[in-house]
C-alpha positions as CSV (number, residue, x, y, z in Angstrom):
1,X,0.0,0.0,0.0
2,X,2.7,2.6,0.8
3,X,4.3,2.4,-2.6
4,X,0.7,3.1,-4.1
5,X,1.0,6.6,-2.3
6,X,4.3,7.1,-3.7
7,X,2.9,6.8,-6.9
8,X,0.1,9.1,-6.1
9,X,2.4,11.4,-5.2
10,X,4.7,11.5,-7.9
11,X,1.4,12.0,-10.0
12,X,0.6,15.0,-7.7
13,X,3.7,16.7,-7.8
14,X,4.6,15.9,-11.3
15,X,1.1,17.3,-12.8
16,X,0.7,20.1,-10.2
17,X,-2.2,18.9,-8.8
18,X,-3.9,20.4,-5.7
19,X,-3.1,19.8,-2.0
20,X,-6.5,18.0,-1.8
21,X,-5.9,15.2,-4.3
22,X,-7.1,12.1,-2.9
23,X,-4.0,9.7,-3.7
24,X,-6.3,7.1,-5.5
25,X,-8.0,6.4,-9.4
26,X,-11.2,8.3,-8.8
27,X,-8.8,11.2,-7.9
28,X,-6.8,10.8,-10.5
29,X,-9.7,10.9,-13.0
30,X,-11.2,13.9,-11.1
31,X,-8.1,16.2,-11.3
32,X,-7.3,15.0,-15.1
33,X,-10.3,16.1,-16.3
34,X,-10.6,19.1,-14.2
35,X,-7.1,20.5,-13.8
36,X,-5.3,19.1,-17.3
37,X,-5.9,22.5,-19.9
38,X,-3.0,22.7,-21.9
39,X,-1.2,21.2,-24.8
40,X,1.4,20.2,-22.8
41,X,2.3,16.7,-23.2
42,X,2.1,13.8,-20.3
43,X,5.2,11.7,-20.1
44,X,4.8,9.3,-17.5
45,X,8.6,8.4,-16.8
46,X,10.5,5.0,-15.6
47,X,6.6,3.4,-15.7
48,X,8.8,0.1,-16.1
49,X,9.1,0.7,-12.0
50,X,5.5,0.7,-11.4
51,X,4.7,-1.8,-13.3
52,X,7.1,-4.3,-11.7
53,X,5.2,-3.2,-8.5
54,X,1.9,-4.0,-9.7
55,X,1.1,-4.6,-13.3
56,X,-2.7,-4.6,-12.9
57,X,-2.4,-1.6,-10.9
58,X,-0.2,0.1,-13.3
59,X,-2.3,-1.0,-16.1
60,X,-5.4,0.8,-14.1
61,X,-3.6,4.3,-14.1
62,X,-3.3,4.1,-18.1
63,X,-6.7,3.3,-18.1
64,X,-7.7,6.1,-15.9
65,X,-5.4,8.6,-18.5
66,X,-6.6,7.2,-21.7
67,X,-10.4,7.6,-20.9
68,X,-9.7,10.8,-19.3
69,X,-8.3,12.1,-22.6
70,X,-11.2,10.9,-24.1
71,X,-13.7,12.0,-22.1
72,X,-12.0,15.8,-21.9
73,X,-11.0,16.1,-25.4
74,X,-11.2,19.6,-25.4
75,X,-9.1,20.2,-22.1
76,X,-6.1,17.4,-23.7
77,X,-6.6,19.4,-27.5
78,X,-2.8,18.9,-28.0
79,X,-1.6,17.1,-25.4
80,X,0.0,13.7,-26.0
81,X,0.0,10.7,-22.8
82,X,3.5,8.9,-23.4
83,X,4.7,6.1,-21.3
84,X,8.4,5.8,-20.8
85,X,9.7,2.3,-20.4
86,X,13.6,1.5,-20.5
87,X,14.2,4.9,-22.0
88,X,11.7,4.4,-24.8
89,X,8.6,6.7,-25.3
90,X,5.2,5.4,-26.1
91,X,2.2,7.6,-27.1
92,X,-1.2,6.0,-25.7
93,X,-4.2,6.7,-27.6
């Protein structure tokens, strides 16, 4: 459980979310699609580490970022998700 918040709050700090985030997916979804406005893109570094935690977990937060870009189209107009595994980038659609 205590590497979960680490995760959490590497998302947090990373994406400049607020002090209230909620260290969990339905936060995550909350502040992507509320908070996430610019064309900037997402790069979601070493994700090789998280996923050797927990692969399902892992597996839920791409969920959570790919139907959030969906869902908020207009907030993510430019912005590209990329995974970074081993030093090489991945776009997720």
């Amino acid at each position: 459980m205590h590497y979960y918040l680490e995760i959490h709050k590497a998302l947090k700090d990373g994406l400049d979310f607020p002090d209230y985030y909620g260290a969990n997916l339905d936060a995550l979804w909350d502040c992507l699609t509320d908070f996430i406005d610019n064309n900037d893109d997402i790069i979601l570094k070493n994700y090789q580490d998280v996923e050797k935690v927990n692969k399902e977990y892992a597996n839920k937060i791409l969920y959570v970022f790919k139907e959030a870009k969906h869902y908020a189209n207009d907030a993510f107009v430019g912005a590209r998700i990329i995974v970074e595994r081993d030093g090489v980038e991945v776009e997720i659609e």
